[in-house]
C-alpha positions in Angstrom: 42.8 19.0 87.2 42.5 21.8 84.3 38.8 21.1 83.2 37.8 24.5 82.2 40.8 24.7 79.0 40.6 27.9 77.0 40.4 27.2 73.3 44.5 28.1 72.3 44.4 24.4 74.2 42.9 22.2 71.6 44.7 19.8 68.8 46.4 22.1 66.7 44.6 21.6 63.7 41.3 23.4 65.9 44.1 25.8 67.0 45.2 27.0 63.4 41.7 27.7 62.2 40.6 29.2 65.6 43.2 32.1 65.5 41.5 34.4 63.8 38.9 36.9 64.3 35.9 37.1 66.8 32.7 34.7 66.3 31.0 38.6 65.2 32.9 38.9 62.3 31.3 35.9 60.6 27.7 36.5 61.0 26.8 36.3 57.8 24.0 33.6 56.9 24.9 30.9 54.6 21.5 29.9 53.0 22.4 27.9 50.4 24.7 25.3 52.8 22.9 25.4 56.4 25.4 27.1 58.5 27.3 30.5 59.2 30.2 31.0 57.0 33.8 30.2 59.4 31.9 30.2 62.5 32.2 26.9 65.2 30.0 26.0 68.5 32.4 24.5 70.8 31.8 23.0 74.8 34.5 21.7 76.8 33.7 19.4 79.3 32.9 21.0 82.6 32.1 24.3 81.2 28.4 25.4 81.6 27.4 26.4 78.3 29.3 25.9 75.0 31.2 29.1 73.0 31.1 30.4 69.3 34.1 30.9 68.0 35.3 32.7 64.6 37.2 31.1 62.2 40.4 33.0 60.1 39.6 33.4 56.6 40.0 30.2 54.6 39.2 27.9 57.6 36.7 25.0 56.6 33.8 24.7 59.6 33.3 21.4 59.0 36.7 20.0 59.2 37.4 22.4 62.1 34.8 21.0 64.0 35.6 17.6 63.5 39.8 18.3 64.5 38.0 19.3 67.9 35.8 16.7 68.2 38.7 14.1 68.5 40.2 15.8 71.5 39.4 14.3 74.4 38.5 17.7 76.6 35.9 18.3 73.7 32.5 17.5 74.5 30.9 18.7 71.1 31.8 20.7 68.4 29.9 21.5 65.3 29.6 24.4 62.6 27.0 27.3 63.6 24.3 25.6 61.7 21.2 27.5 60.5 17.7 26.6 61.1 14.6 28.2 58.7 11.1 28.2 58.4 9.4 24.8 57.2 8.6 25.8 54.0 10.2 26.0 50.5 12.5 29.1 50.0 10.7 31.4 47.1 13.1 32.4 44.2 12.6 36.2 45.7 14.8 34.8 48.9 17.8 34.5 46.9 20.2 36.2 44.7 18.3 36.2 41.7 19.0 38.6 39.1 16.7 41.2 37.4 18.7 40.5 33.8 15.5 40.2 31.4 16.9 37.4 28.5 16.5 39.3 25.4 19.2 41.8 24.9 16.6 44.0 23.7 13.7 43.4 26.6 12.7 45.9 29.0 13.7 45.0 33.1 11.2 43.3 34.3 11.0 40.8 37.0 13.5 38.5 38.3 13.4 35.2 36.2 14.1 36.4 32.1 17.6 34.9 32.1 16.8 31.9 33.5 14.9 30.6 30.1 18.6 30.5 28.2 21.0 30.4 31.0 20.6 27.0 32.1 24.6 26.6 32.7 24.0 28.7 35.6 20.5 27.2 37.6 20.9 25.1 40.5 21.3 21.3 39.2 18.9 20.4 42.6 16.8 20.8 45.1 12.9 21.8 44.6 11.9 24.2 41.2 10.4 27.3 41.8 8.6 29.9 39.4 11.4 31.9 39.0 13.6 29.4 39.5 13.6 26.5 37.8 16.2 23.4 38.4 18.4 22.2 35.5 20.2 18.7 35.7 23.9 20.7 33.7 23.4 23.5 35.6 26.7 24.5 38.1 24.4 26.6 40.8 26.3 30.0 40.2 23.2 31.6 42.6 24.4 29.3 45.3 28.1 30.7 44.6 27.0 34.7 44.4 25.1 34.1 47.6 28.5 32.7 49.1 30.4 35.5 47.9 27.9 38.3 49.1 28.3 36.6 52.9 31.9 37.5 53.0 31.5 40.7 51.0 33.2 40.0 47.8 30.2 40.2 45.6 30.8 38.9 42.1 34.2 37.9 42.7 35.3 41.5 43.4 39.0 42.1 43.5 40.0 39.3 41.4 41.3 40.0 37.6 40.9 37.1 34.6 42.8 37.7 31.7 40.5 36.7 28.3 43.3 35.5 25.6 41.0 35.4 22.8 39.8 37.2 19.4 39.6 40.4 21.9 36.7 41.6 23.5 34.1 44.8 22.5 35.4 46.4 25.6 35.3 50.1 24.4 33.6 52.6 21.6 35.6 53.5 19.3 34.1 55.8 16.3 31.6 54.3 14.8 32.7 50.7 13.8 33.6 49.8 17.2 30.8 49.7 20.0 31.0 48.3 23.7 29.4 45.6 24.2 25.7 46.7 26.0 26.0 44.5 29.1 29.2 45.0 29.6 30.4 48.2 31.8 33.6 50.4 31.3 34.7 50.3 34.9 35.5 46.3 34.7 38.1 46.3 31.9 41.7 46.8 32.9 44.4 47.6 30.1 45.2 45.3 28.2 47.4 44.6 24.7 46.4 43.3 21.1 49.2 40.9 20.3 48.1 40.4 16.9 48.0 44.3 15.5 50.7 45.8 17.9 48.0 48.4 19.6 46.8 48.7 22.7 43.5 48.3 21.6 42.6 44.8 21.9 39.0 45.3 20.1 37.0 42.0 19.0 36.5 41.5 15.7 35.2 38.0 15.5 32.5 37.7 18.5 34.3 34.7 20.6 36.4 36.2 23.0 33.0 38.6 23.9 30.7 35.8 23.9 34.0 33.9 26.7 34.3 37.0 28.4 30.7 37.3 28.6 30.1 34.2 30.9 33.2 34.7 32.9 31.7 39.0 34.0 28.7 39.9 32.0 26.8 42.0 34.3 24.6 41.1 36.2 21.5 42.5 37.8 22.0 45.7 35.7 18.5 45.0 34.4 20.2 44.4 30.5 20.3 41.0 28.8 22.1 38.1 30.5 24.2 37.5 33.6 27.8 36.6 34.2 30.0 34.3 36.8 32.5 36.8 38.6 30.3 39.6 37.4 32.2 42.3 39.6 35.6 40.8 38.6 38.5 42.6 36.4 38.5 41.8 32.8 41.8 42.0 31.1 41.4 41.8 27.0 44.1 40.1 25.5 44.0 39.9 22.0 45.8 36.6 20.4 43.7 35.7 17.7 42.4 37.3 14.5 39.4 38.1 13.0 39.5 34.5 11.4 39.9 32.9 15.4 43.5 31.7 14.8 46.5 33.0 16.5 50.1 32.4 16.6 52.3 30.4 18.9 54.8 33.1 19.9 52.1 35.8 20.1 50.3 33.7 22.7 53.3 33.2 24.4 53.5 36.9 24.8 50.1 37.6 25.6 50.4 34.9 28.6 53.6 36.6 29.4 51.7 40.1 29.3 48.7 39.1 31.9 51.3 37.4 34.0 53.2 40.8 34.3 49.9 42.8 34.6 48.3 41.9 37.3 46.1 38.7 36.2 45.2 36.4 39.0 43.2 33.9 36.0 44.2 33.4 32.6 41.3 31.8 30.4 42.5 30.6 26.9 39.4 28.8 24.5 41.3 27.8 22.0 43.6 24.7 21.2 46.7 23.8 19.0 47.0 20.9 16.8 47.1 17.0 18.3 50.5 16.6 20.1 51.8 19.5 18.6 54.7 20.5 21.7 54.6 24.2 21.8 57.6 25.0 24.2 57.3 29.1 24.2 53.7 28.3 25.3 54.4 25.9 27.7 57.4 28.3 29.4 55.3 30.9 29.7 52.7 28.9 31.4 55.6 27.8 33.6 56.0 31.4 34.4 52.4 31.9 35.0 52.4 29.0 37.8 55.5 30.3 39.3 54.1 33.2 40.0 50.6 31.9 41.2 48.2 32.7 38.0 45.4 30.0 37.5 45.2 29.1 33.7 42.8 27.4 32.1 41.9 26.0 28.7 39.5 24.2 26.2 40.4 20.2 25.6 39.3 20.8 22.1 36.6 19.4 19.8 35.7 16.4 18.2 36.2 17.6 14.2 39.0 20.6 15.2 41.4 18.7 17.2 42.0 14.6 17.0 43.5 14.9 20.5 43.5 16.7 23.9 45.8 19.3 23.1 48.0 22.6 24.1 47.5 24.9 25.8 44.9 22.6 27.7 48.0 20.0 28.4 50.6 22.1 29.4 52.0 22.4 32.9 49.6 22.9 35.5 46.7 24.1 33.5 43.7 23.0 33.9 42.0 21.6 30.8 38.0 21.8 30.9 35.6 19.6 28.9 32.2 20.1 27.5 28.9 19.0 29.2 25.4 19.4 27.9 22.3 21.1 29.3 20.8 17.6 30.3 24.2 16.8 32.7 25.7 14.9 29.7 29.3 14.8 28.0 29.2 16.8 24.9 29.4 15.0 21.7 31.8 17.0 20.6 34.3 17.2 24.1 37.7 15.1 23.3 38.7 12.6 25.7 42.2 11.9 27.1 44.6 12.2 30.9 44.4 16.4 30.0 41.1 16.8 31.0 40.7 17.8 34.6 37.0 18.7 35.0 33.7 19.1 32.9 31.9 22.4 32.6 28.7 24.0 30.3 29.5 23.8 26.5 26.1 23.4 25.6 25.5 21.4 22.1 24.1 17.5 21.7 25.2 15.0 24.1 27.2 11.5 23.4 25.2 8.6 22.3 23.9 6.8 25.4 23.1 9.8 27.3 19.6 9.8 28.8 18.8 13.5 27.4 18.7 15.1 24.5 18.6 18.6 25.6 21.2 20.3 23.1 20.8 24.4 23.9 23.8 26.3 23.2 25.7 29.1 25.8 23.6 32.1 25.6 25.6 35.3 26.0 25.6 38.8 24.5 28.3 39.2 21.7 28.5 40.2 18.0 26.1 39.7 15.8 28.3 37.9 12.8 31.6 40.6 11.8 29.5 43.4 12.7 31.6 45.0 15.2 28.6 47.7 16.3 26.0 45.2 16.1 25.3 42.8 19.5 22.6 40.1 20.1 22.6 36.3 21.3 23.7 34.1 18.7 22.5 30.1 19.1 25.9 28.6 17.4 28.4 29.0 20.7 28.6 25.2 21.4 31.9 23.8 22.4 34.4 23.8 24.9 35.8 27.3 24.6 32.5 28.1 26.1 33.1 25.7 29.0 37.1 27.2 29.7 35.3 30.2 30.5 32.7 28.8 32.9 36.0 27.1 34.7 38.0 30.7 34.8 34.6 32.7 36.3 34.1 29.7 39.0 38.0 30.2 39.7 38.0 33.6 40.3 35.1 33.1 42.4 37.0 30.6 44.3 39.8 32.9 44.6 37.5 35.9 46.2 35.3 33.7 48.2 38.1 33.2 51.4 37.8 29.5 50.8 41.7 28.8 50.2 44.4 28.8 53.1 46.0 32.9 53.0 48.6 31.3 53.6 48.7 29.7 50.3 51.2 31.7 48.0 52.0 31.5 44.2 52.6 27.8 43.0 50.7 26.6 46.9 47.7 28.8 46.1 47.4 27.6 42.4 47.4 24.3 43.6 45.0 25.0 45.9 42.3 26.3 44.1 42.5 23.5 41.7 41.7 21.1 44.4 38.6 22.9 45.6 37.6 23.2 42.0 38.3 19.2 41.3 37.0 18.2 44.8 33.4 19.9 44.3 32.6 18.9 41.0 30.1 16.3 40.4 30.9 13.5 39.4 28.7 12.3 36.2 29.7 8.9 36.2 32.0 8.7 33.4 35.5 7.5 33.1 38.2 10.3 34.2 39.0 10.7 30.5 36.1 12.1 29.8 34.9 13.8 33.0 38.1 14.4 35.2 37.0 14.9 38.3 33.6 15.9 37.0 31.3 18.6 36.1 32.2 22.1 38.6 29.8 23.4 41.4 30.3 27.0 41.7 28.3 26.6 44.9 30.1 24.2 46.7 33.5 25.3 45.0 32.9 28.5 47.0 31.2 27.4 49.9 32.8 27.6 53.6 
């Protein structure tokens, strides 16, 4: 009788995710979720002590464990949990950034973001002094400290596409600066759609202020922090100075980050109620077919009477608007297009326990001033959630979470399920919520 099996023996589910490299090349520490990152402790019965075994990128440790556990020749399996110290983790034993609030503020000690930039706390566990808890927020520390394990800080290698107003990406004499926390190295070209350049420059303040939360910079010492904050950004201007663009233009610009290189394409801006937009909606075809994540506003209460395009076109994923307190957003339409909640800031629905109503904080324009920056208090809405959903994405994306074997239309699908399957869910009807408000921790989490 074989009692002594070597691991290529197990169920084949075990045998799919144990194929890949050595239990050493998964060392790193996953603090925020109790266990090494794609790592497994594994005894067969009749062996005399039990084996760690690494995990091939985009294996789950969890489910892994639990395929092994139902064969018979398994006596345990379980993922390489994590054990600490019995006391409370400071805020200095995480990934907390040095970004000091005020644009204008001198570096000073980790914390100075967290007093605007509640979207991006941890929504539990126990409040610290540098780092408080917020019930809206989506626990981007927990995500950056995910992505640092596997060595794709900040989303690294991944490339969102910003079709908006344009972003203050570059100098340009004196009318035009860059925008302070943002850093020339992250921009990839990009095209303005609506003056025919190749200067895509912002001239409105929105598509900074979206790009801002998806890759601000972060622990640079200079105003606020961003999701994917070593991600590409690729400025793609399809709205004027007035935020309105045209149908065929955006068609083009979707067509343009599809071609170039754009592994998410965030779009904050909406068409009219059941207006069908066909050039739109093939080029978002295009996008899927060749495995770009898009992702778009619902629309507001006031702007739009209905969940509307881009947000309901084929397989993109239409965010909602949630509140500082954990809320719904007074303002977040309702209808089958919304897929998932995310930080729009502003007053919640009636009924809502809170009343916390701060906006999204990030650095863009002061007003048409297109050399002037600061951190305006009016961004409320669900552009600003979109973008929260495209920087969690392309966290996703670089975090090794989804199957590498997942290709094009497999892999979009894929990271929309790990986006819908971690939110939280609020409580709400689906209309409303969708699967819920994201979890960039547990979105990106092994």
């Amino acid at each position: 009788m074989n009692r002594c099996l070597p691991i290529a023996a197990l169920t084949p589910l075990a045998t799919l995710a144990l194929a890949g490299a050595p239990a050493h090349a998964a060392s790193a520490v996953a603090t925020a979720h109790g266990f090494v990152p794609r790592q497994v402790v594994i005894k067969l019965l009749g062996d005399r002590m039990a084996r760690t075994v690494g995990l091939r990128p985009g294996a789950n440790a969890r489910a892994v464990a639990a395929a092994a556990r139902r064969d018979p020749r398994v006596q345990y399996a379980a993922p390489n949990y994590v054990a600490t110290t019995s006391v409370e983790p400071s805020a200095e034993e995480r990934e907390v950034p040095n970004d000091p609030g005020p644009i204008a503020g001198p570096p000073g000690a980790p914390g100075g973001w967290v007093e605007k930039q509640w979207n991006f706390l941890p929504w539990e566990g126990v409040a610290t002094p540098l780092l408080p808890v917020s019930p809206g927020g989506i626990d981007a520390i927990g995500a950056w400290e995910n992505l640092a394990a596997v060595k794709r800080p900040g989303a690294q290698g991944v490339t969102v596409a910003v079709l908006d107003t344009g972003i203050a990406y570059r100098t340009l004499s004196p009318s035009f600066l860059r925008s302070p926390d943002f850093a020339s190295g992250q921009f990839v070209k990009g095209y303005d759609f609506v003056d025919r350049d190749r200067l895509p420059l912002d001239e409105n303040g929105h598509g900074t202020h979206v790009a801002g939360t998806i890759a601000e910079k972060t622990n640079n010492g200079i105003g606020l922090t961003g999701l994917a904050y070593r991600a590409k950004l690729m400025p793609v201007r399809v709205l004027d100075r007035d935020g309105r663009g045209r149908a065929d233009e955006i068609a083009q610009g979707i067509r343009f980050a599809t071609g170039h290189g754009a592994d998410v394409i965030n779009m904050s801006f909406n068409f009219g109620c059941e207006r069908r937009v066909p050039e739109v909606d093939e080029a978002l075809r295009k996008a899927y077919e060749r495995g770009v994540i898009a992702v778009a506003s619902v629309g507001n209460v006031g702007s739009e009477g209905c969940v509307s395009a881009p947000a309901t076109g084929p397989h993109v994923i239409g965010v909602g608007g949630s509140t500082a307190g954990g809320c719904i957003g007074n303002y977040s339409l309702a209808g089958k297009g919304v897929d998932l909640l995310a930080p729009g800031g502003g007053p919640p629905a009636l009924g809502c326990l809170s009343v916390s109503s701060d906006p999204i904080y990030q650095v863009t324009l002061k007003g048409d001033n297109t050399s002037e920056f600061g951190e305006p208090v009016d961004y409320v809405g669900t552009s600003m959630a979109a973008a929260h959903v495209s920087g969690v994405a392309a966290m996703v994306l670089a975090a090794r979470v989804i199957d590498p074997k997942a290709k094009k239309k497999g892999l979009v699908a894929a990271v929309t399920k790990r986006l819908r399957h971690s939110a939280r869910d609020l409580g709400l009807p689906t209309t409303l919520q969708g699967a819920g408000l994201i979890d960039a921790a547990k979105a990106t989490a092994p």
